[in-house]
C-alpha positions, 0 to 999 in steps of 0.5 A: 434259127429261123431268120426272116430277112428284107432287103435280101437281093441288096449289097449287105442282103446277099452276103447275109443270107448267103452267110445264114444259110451256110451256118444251117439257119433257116432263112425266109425272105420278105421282098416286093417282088419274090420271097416268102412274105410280100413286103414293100417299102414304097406301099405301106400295109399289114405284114402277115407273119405265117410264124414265128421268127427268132429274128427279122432283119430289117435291111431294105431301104429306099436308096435311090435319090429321086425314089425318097419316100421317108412317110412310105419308108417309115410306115412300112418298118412299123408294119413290119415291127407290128407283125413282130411284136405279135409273134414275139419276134425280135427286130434287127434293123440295120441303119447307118452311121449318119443316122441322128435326130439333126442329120442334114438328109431325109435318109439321115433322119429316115433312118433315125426315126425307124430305130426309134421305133425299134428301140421301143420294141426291144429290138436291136439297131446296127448301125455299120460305118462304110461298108466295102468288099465282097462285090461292087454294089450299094455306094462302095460300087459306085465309088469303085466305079468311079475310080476306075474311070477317071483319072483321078480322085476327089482330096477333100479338105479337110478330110471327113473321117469314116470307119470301114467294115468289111461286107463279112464282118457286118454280116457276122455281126448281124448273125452274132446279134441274131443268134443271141438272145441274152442281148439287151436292146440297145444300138450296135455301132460296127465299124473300125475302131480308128477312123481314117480319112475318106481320102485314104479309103479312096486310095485303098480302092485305087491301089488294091481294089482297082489296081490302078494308080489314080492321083488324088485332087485337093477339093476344098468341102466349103466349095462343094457346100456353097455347090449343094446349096446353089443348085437347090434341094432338088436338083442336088437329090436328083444328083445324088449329092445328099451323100455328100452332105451326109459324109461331111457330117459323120459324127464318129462312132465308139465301136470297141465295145460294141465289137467286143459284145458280139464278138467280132474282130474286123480285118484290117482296110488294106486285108478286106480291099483283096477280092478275097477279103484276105490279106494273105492272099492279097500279099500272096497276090502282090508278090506273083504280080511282081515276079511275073512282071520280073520274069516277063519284063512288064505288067502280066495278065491276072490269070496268071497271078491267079495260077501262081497264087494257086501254086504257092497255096498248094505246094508252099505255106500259102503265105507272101514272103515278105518281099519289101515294098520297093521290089513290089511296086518296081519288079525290075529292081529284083535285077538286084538281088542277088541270086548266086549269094541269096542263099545265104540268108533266110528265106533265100531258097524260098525266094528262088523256089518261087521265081522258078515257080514264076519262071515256069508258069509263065513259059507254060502261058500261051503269052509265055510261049509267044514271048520266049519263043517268038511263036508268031513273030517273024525275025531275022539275023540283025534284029536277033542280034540286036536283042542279044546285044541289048540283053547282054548291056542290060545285064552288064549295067544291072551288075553294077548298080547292084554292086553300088547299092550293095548295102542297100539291097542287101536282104530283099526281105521286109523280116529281118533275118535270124542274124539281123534280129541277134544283132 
């Protein structure tokens, strides 16, 4: 197909037309300042399409608060859809879920003007819930951003939902929406079925994106309304807290359908925060993080979890093995496990294969080296000593609380065994 794209240096743009091109599309770009076609949102004039395209893909918008522009924003995507009707090109305008006729937001309201406009042109409009992933720009970066700096994030009560869709799942989407031509026009919501409250995306960021344990603070949503409306509308758009007002008035979306049409299946939240954007590598991660925190005694660098995440796709099935949560956020409890009985159970000598696998990549790390050997650290008897006297009562006491919570620890694995599931 032929694909002409604006907005395609954005979040959602790059990934479309990196994903467009990989699939043997031909992609034509529509930008201000570099593409095949001059187009700009801010400066509203004719488009001269040079040919015809089986699809435009309208992503470009206007998303700098104190740069809102709705007459300039509006009149430049009825130029675009002109040229299209002339060429017999269909029009995918990509919008928002806080796109209605009463949104309480310029952007809201822009958004819904425009589909109007596309509707009526028989084009499409994709209308996506909260986009994350792939890398941190357009509002998941700077909500990103926000939780790896401060100490804590916002709880609003009550909560305001969203629907969550994976940067790559939009733009397969979007792609689906192009390629086939039996669609009549209408609106595509794209989102997870199931909303989930905007505190516990923050907390997917925190936990899997970041990595970081950030706290969460009630914030009651009245106070920050009385805020916005003291400060005045136009020092809450300078702020930029339109956005607020626009998430604690999302109306939700019914996506099933919508999904089912264009044959997408979304991953999951906790899949799509791994860099990845795969749960098994994010398991794949989580489980090496935890070894090497076991055989090292404290965090280790990502590089390493890098190489064992390498090692384990390479060698093994390239698959986590299911180590219970608790051995994942506390490593020191795998002192618990027992390795002289593992065996016994399934995917013991898995498990042992990969803590030798761990124990190896870290010896084989310049930190390894400085850590084992004490390359680089002076030392002396008493000091030696004393490491060897510590080394010998943390293994005598970990010995007893593993016979003490013996029931407990019994299967290290979130699978139940073959033994267990007959029983």
């Amino acid at each position: 197909m032929k694909l002409l794209i604006t907005g395609a240096t954005g979040y959602i743009g790059l990934r479309l037309v990196r994903a467009a091109q990989a699939s043997g599309h031909q992609v034509f770009i529509a930008g201000r300042a570099s593409g095949n076609i001059f187009f700009d949102l801010s400066k509203p004039q004719p488009v001269v399409l040079p040919e015809k395209f089986d699809a435009i893909l309208h992503l470009a918008a206007i998303t700098s608060s104190s740069a809102t522009n709705p007459d300039a924003e509006i009149g430049a995507a009825e130029q675009l859809i002109d040229a299209a009707v002339l060429q017999n090109s269909r029009v995918i305008f990509v919008s928002s879920q806080a796109s209605r006729e009463d949104a309480p937001t310029d952007y809201g309201r822009t958004k819904w003007k425009i589909e109007q406009r596309v509707l009526a042109a028989n084009g499409h409009v994709v209308r996506p819930g909260q986009v994350y992933g792939g890398f941190e720009s357009g509002l998941f970066g700077v909500l990103a951003t926000a939780v790896r700096k401060l100490p804590a994030y916002p709880a609003f009560i009550p909560a305001p939902s969203i629907q969550p869709v994976h940067v790559d799942d939009l733009v397969a989407a979007l792609l689906s929406c192009a390629s086939n031509g039996a669609l009549q026009s209408s609106i595509f919501n794209i989102g997870a079925e199931t909303p989930i409250s905007f505190t516990r995306f923050l907390q997917s960021i925190s936990k899997y994106w970041i990595g970081r344990l950030r706290v969460p603070i009630p914030v009651p949503v009245l106070l920050i309304r009385l805020v916005i409306t003291a400060i005045g509308e136009k020092l809450r758009t300078k702020l930029g807290l339109e956005r607020l007002n626009s998430l604690f008035d999302l109306q939700p979306m019914q996506t099933q359908h919508d999904l089912q049409r264009l044959g997408i299946k979304l991953r999951s939240l906790d899949s799509g925060m791994h860099r990845s954007g795969l749960r098994k590598r994010r398991d794949l991660a989580l489980e090496g993080q935890a070894l090497l925190s076991y055989v090292f005694g404290t965090k280790t660098s990502s590089e390493l979890i890098r190489k064992y995440i390498r090692c384990i796709e390479q060698l093994r099935n390239g698959r986590a093995i299911g180590l219970k949560e608790r051995y994942l956020n506390i490593p020191k409890l795998i002192h618990l496990i027992d390795l002289k009985n593992i065996n016994n159970i399934d995917l013991g000598q898995e498990f042992i294969w990969r803590l030798n696998a761990a124990v190896l990549i870290s010896e084989a790390s310049i930190i390894g080296a400085e850590r084992f050997l004490g390359i680089g650290h002076s030392s002396n008897l008493i000091s030696n000593g004393f490491c060897i006297f510590s080394a010998v009562v943390q293994e005598i006491l970990w010995r007893i609380v593993r016979v003490l919570m013996m029931p407990i620890i019994k299967n290290p694995f979130a699978l139940k065994t073959d033994s267990e599931k007959q029983a």
